[in-house]
N, C-alpha and C positions, 0 to 999 in steps of 0.2 A: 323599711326593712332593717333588721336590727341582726349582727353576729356574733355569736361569743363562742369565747374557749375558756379551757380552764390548763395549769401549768405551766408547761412547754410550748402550745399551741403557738404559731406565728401568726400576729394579725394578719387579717384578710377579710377585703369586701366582701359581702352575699353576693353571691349569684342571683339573676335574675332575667326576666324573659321583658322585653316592652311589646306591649299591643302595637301592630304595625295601622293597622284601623284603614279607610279607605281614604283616600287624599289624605283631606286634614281633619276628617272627623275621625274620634275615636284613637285617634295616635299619640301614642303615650310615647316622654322622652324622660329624659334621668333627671333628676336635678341636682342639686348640692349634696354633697357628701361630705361628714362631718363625723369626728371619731374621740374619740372617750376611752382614754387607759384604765383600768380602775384596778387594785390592789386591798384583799380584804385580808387584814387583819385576827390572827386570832390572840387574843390576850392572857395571860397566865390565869389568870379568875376564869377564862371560860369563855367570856364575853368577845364580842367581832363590832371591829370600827370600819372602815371602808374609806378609803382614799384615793379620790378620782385625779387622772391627768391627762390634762389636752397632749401632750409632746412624749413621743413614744420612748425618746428617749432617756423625761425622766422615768415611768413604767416601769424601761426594760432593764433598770439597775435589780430589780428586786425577784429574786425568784422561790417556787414553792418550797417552806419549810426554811426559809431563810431568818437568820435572827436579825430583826431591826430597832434600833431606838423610837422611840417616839412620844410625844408627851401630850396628855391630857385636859382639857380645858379645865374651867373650875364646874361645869356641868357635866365631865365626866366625857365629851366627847373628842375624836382625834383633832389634835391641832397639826393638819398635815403638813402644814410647813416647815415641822419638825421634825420628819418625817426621816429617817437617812440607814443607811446598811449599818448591823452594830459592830465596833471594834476601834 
């Protein structure tokens, strides 16, 4: 199961229903839960880079229409470890 937002949205699981199934056939449980910040870029040329984070709290420094630094590999893609709020 996969959830997304875009802006302001506050992370939040999907919802979801498990099969109760009979005994132990058929009985669906939850498993691992695993989460991905992601932050897309858009660049004065036009072009969009995309900068994913496990830890919500680096994510949640950056919001829509925010100006950020960031710099560039030599193939043109984001080096997001450079990643940071501008000023």
């Amino acid at each position: 199961m996969t959830a997304s937002g875009t802006g302001d949205d506050p992370p939040a699981w999907p919802t979801y229903t498990l099969a109760l199934g009979t005994g132990t056939l058929g009985r669906e449980r939850a498993g691992a839960q695993r989460e991905q910040y992601t932050v897309v870029l858009r660049l004065e040329d036009g072009d969009e880079q995309t900068c994913r984070f496990d830890d919500e709290a680096d994510w949640a420094q950056y919001r829509a229409g925010m100006a950020v630094s960031l710099k560039l590999d030599i193939t043109g893609d984001a080096d997001c470890a450079t990643l940071k709020p501008a000023g």
